[in-house]
Structures are given as C-alpha cells and as structure tokens.
C-alpha positions as CSV (number, residue, x, y, z in Angstrom):
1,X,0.0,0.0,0.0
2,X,1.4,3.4,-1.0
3,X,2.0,6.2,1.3
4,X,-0.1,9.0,-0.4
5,X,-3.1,6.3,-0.2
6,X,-2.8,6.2,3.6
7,X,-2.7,9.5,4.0
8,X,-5.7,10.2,2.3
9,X,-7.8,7.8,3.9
10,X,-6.2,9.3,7.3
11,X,-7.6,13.2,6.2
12,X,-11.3,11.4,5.6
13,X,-11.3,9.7,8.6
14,X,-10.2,13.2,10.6
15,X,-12.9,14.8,8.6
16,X,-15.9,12.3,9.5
17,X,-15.0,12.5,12.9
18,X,-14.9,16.1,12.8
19,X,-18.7,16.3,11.5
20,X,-19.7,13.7,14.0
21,X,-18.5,16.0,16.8
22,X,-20.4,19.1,15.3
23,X,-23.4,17.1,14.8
24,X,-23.5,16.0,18.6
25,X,-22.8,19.7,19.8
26,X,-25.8,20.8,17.8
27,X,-28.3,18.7,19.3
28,X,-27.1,19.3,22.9
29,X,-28.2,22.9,22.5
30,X,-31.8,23.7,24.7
31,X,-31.5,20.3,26.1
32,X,-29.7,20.4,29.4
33,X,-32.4,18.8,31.6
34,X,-34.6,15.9,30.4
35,X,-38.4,16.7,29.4
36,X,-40.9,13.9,30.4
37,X,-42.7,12.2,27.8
38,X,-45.6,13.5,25.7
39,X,-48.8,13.4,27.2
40,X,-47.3,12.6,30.6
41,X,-47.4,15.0,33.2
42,X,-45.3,15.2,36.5
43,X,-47.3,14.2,39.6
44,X,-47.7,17.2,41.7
45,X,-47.2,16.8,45.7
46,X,-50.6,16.5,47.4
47,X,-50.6,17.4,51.3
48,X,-53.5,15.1,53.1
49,X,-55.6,17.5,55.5
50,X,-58.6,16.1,57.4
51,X,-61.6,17.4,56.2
52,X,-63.1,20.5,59.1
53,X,-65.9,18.7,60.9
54,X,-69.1,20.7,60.7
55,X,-71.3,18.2,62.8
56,X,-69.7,18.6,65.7
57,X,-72.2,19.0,68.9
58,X,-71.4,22.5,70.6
59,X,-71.3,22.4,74.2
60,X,-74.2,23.4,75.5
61,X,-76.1,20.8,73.4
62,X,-74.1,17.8,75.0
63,X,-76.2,15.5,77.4
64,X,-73.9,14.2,81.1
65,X,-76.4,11.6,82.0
66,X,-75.9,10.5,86.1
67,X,-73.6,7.9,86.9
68,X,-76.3,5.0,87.9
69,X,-76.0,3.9,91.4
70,X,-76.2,0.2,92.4
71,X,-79.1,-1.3,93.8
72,X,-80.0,-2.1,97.1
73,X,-80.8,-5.4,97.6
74,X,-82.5,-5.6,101.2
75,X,-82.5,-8.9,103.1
76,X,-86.6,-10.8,102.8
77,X,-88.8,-10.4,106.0
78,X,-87.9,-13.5,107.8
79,X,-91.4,-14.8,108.6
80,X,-92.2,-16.2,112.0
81,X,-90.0,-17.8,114.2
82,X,-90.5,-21.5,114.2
83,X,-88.8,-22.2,117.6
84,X,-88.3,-20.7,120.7
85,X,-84.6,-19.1,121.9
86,X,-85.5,-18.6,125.6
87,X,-87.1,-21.9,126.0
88,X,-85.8,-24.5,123.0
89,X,-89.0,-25.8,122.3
90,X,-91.1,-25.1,119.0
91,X,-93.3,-22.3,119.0
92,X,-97.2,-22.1,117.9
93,X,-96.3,-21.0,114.4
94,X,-94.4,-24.8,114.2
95,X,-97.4,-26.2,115.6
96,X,-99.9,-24.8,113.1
97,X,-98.0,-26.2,110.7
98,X,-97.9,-29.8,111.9
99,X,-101.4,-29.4,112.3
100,X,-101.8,-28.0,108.4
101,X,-99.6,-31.4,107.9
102,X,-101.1,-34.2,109.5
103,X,-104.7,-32.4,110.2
104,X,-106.9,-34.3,112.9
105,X,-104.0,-36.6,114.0
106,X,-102.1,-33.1,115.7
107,X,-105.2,-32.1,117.3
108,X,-106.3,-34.7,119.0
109,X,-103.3,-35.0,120.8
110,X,-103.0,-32.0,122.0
111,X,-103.4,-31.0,125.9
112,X,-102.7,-27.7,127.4
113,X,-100.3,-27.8,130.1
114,X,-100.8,-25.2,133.2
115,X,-97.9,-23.8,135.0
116,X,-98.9,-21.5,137.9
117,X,-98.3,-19.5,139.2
118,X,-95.8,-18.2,136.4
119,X,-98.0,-14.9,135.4
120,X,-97.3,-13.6,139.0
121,X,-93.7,-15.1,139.2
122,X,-92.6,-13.1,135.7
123,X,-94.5,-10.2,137.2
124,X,-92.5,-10.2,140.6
125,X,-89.0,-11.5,139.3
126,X,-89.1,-10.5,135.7
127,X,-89.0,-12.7,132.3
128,X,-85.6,-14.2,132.7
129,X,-86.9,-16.1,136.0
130,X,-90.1,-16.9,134.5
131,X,-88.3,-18.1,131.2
132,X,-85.7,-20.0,132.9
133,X,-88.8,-21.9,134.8
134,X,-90.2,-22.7,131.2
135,X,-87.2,-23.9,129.7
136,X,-86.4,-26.2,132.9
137,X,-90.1,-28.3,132.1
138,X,-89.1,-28.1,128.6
139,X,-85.9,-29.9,128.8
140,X,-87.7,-32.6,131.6
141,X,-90.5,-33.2,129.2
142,X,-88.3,-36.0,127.5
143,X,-87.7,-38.2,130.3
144,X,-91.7,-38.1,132.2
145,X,-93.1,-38.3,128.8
146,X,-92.8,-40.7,125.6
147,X,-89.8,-40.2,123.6
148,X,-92.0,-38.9,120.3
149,X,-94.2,-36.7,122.6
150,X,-93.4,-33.2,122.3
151,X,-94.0,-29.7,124.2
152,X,-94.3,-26.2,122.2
153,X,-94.6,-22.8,123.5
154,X,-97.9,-21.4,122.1
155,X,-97.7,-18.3,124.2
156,X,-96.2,-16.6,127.0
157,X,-96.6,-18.4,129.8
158,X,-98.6,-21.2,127.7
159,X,-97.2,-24.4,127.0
160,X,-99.3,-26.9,124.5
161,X,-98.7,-31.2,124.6
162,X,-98.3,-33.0,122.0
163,X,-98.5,-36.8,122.9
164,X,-100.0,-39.3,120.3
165,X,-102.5,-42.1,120.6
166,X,-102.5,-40.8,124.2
167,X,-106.0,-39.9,126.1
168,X,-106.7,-37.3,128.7
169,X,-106.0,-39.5,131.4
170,X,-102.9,-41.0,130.0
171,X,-101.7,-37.7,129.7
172,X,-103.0,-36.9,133.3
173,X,-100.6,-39.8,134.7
174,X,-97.8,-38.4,132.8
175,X,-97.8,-34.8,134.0
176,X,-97.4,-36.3,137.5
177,X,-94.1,-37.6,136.3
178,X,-93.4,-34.3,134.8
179,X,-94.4,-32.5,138.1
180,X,-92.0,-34.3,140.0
181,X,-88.9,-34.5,137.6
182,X,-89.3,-30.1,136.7
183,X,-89.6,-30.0,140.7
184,X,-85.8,-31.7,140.9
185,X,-84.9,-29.5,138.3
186,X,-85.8,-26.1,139.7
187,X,-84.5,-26.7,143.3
188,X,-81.0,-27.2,141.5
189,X,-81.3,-24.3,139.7
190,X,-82.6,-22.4,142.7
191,X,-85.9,-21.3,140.9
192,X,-89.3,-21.0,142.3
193,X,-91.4,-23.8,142.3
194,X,-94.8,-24.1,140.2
195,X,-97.5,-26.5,139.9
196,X,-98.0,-28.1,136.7
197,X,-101.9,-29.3,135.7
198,X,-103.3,-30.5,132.0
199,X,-106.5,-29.4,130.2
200,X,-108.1,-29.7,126.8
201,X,-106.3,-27.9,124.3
202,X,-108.2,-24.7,122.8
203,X,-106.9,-23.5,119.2
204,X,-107.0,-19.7,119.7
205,X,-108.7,-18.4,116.4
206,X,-106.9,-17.1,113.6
C-alpha cells in the first residue's frame, strides 16, 4: 500500500470525525435537563388535610347523663320464728303447721299444760326467772313423757302437749311424772317452784 493512499484515507477519517463531533454539539443545545414524555405530566405533591368537621355537637347541646347507682338489695322479711330461743322448744307458728300437715292426728293429741303461778312469778321476778322456769319443764318433758311426745310454747306463759295415741288421762298420769322431775330440776337451779296441771287444748282463732 502506497504512502499517499494512507494519507488520504487518514484526512477522511479526521474529517468524519470532525462532523460527528459538530453534529453532537448541535443537538445538545436547549436540552440540558430531560423533558418527560408526551402526554405525561409530572405528579404534583398533594398534602393530606382532614376534612373540618361541621357536625360537631357544641357544648351546651351535650347531654352528662348521672352515673347509675347500684341497687339495694334488702334482706326478705324473715317470717315467723319457728322455735323458741328462751325456752328451746317449737313455738305455735311450728305447731300450726304440723297441724296443716297431719290435720286431725295433731289435734287430738293435744293438751294444754298449766304452769302456775308463772304470770305472778314473771310479774315479781321478771322474764328471765319466768323463762328460765319454762325452759327447765321443757328440757324434763323428755324423760316423764314418751320419747315422740313433744311440748311447744304457744304463748307466753302457755305451754301446749303433744303426745299421740294418748288420752286425757294417759296424759293426766304423765304430768305427774313431769311434776315431779321439773320439781328436781328447779330446786338445783334455785328457781321458784310451780305446779304443773293438764286441760283440753283450745286453738286460739286465727
């Protein structure tokens, strides 16, 4: 290859990189920052606000309703006593209701038992000596009567008999033995005497 033939092809080469160069500077003119695309626009920055409330109650319309206060639950009437704390034994209301029970088979067992004179003892010594006299025949009724005959307090100074398939005179016999063990009884416990005496039993009306 000859040496004018190199140098020509060096000169064109020098020249077609010379145009390239001018070519490259021409476009970069204007366009120093990107554009966005066609038909696309850049998002713009949205601050998030809650919207103003305009239903908002004003004071004076807002209702404090009073804290509720608990109940009071009060305790049921206790209904009437069913046995006797001075004495121990069962009381009238516990006698009316063995009768509502077993009907004709209570009451015709049933004999009032006279102590006297307790009215005039309670009114001279007061109801503890008066009550400490009824408790002592109460607690000796066991061993001068039957062990399933029973003695209730139907009043004050009124003591009621209970004593199954037992007549007047059967009972008669057995206040004797009741007379004679309360007597034992109340000389120990230094109380006055009484006298103890049976008679038909009366249901006091309702």
């Amino acid at each position: 290859m000859s040496e004018g033939f190199t140098t020509e092809v060096g000169e064109l080469l020098f020249s077609l990189q010379a145009v390239l160069i001018e070519e490259a500077e021409g476009e970069g003119v204007g366009a120093s920052s990107p554009t966005a695309p066609v038909g696309l626009e850049e998002p713009s920055r949205l601050v998030a606000t809650a919207p103003e409330r305009t239903d908002a109650p004003l004071a004076e319309e807002v209702t404090i309703f009073p804290k509720p206060t608990p109940e009071r639950f009060l305790p049921a009437p206790l209904g009437p006593a069913l046995f006797d704390p001075s004495t121990g034994a069962p009381t009238g209301h516990q006698l009316r209701r063995e009768i509502d029970l077993r009907g004709s088979r209570v009451s015709a067992s049933l004999v009032a038992l006279d102590v006297k004179p307790i009215a005039d003892i309670r009114a001279e010594h007061g109801d503890a000596i008066a009550d400490g006299i009824l408790r002592a025949i109460v607690e000796a009724v066991p061993f001068a009567f039957r062990a399933h005959d029973q003695v209730y307090r139907t009043g004050l100074d009124e003591l009621t008999l209970c004593t199954p398939g037992a007549d007047l005179s059967d009972a008669a016999v057995m206040s004797l033995r009741l007379q004679l063990a309360v007597k034992d009884v109340l000389l120990r416990r230094e109380l006055p005497g009484v006298i103890l005496s049976i008679r038909p039993y009366q249901q006091a009306a309702a």
